[in-house]
Structures are given as C-alpha cells and as structure tokens.
C-alpha positions in Angstrom: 49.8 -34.9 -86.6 47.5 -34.4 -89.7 44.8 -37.0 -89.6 44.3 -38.5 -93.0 40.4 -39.6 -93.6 39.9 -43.6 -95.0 39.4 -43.4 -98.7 35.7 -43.6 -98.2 35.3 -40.9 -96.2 37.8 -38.6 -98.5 34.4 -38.1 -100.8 31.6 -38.3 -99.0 29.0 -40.7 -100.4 30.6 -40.2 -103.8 33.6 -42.5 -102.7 31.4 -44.8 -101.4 29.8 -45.2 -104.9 32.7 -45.5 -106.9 34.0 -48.5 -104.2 30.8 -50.4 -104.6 31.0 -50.0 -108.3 34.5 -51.7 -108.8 34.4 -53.0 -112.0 35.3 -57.2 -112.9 38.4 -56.2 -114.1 38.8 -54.5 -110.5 38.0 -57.5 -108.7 40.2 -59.7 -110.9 43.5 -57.4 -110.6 42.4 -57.0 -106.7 42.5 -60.8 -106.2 45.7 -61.8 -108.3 47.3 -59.1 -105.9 45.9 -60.8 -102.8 47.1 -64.2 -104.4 50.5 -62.9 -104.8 50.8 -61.4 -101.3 49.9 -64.9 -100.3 52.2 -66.9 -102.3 55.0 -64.2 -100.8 54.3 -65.1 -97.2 54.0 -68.5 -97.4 57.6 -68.7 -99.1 58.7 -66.3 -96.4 61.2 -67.6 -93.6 59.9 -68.1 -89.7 63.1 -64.9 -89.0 61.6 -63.1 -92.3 57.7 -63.7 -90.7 59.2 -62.6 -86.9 60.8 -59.4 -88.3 57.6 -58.7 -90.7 54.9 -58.4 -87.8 57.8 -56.6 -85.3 57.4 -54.0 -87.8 54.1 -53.6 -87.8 53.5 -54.0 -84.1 56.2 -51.3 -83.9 53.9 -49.0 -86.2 50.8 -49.7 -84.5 52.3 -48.8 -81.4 53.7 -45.9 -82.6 50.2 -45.0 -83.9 48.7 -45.1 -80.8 51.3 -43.2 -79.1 50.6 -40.1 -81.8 46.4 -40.4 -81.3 47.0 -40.1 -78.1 49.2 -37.2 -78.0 46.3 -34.9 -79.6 
C-alpha cells in the first residue's frame, strides 16, 4: 500500500505556512461547510446514523488491517 503523507507534511514547512495563513474568506467558507455537515446529521435518521458510522468503523478497520500488513 502507498502511504499518502497529511497535507502538512506533503510540503514541508511550506504547507504548514500556507495552513496557518488561511485567509477570512477561508475560515468563513470552512465554517458554512461545517454548519451544513451539521444541519445534515442532525436531520439524519437513527438507521441512516447506524449505517453512517458502520461505514466508517468498517474503513478504519480495514486501515489498520493494511498498516499492519507492511
């Protein structure tokens, strides 16, 4: 499996500047998209909630079955 560095490490310090330096209009989009994800989950159903995290338990366990293959 190829292992794919976090964002801030793609760049080197470089990266790390350019996430400190988000800009307002940055911040702004970045929180209506948190607000939205919000207002999705909260209309969501208890079966739509149960099947959302299976998912992602499913993922993270098949993530730690790869890292532990290498």
């Amino acid at each position: 499996m190829t292992s794919h560095p976090h964002p801030a490490e793609a760049g080197g310090n470089d990266a790390l500047f350019e996430i400190a330096r988000a800009t307002p209009g940055h911040t702004a989009r970045l929180s209506d998209m948190a607000q939205r994800g919000q207002e999705r989950r909260a209309e969501e159903t208890e079966e739509q909630r149960n099947r959302r995290l299976a998912v992602k338990g499913q993922r993270s366990q098949h993530i730690r079955a790869e890292e532990t293959e290498e």
